[in-house]
C-alpha positions as CSV (number, residue, x, y, z in Angstrom):
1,X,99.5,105.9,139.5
2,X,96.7,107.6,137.6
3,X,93.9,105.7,135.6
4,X,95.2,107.4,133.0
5,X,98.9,106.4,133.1
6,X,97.2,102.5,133.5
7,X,95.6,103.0,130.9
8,X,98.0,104.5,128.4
9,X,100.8,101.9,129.4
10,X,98.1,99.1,128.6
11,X,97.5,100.4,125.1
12,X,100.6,100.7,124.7
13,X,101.4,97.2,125.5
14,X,98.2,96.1,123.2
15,X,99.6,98.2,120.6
16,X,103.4,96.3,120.6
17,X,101.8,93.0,120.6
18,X,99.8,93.3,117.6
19,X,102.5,94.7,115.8
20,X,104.2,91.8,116.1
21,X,101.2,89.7,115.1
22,X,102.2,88.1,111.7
23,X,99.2,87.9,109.0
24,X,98.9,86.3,105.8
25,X,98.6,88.3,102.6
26,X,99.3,87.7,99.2
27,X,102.9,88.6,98.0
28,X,103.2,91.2,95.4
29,X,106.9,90.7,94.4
30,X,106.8,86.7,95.0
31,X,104.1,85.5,92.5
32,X,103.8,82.8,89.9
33,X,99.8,83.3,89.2
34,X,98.8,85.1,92.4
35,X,101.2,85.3,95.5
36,X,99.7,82.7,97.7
37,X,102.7,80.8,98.0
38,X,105.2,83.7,98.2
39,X,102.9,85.0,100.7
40,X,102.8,82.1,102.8
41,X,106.6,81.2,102.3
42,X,107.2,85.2,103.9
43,X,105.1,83.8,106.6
44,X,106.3,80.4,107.3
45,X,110.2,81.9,106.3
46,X,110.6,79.2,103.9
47,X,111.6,79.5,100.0
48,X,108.2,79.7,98.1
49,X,109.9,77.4,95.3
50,X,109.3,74.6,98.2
51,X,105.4,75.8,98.7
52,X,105.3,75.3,94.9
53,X,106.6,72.0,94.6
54,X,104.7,70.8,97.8
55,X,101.3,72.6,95.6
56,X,102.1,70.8,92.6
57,X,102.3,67.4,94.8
58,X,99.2,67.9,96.7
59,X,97.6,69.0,93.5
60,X,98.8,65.6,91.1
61,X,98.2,63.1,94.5
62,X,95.2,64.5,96.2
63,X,93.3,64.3,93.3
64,X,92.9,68.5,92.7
65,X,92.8,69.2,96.7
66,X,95.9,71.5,96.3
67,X,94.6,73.8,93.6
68,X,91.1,73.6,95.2
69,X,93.0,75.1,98.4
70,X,94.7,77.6,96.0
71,X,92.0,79.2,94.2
72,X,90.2,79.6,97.5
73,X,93.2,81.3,99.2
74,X,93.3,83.3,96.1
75,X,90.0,84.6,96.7
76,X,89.7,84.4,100.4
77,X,93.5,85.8,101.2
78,X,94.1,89.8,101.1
79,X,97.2,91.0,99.1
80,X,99.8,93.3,100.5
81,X,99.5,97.0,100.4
């Protein structure tokens, strides 16, 4: 085996894995205000209604700490291209 054919089967391998690497982006067909919770539900593969309702909760109970965490995945989290 060459150091080439080592090499090329490596990057190939490196090449598979991240393609299966899941990221989080901001849905552009899922969105309310700004896709972070259609975005995440495509992530987690759970119905983004849920990530609403769970938002709304975390929002009324923890005294603003869910839309805090909104508006700075809204800034901080990429949307799809």
């Amino acid at each position: 085996m060459t150091t080439n054919t080592v090499l090329n089967q490596a990057t190939d391998t490196l090449n598979q894995a991240t393609d299966k690497v899941k990221k989080l982006r901001r849905s552009r067909d899922d969105r309310m205000v700004a896709g972070v919770c259609g975005g995440l539900a495509k992530l987690l593969g759970v119905d983004a209604a849920l990530l609403r309702i769970l938002l709304v909760a975390a929002t009324l109970f923890g005294f603003g700490a869910g839309a805090v965490l909104y508006l700075a995945a809204w800034v901080l989290v990429p949307e799809e291209a």
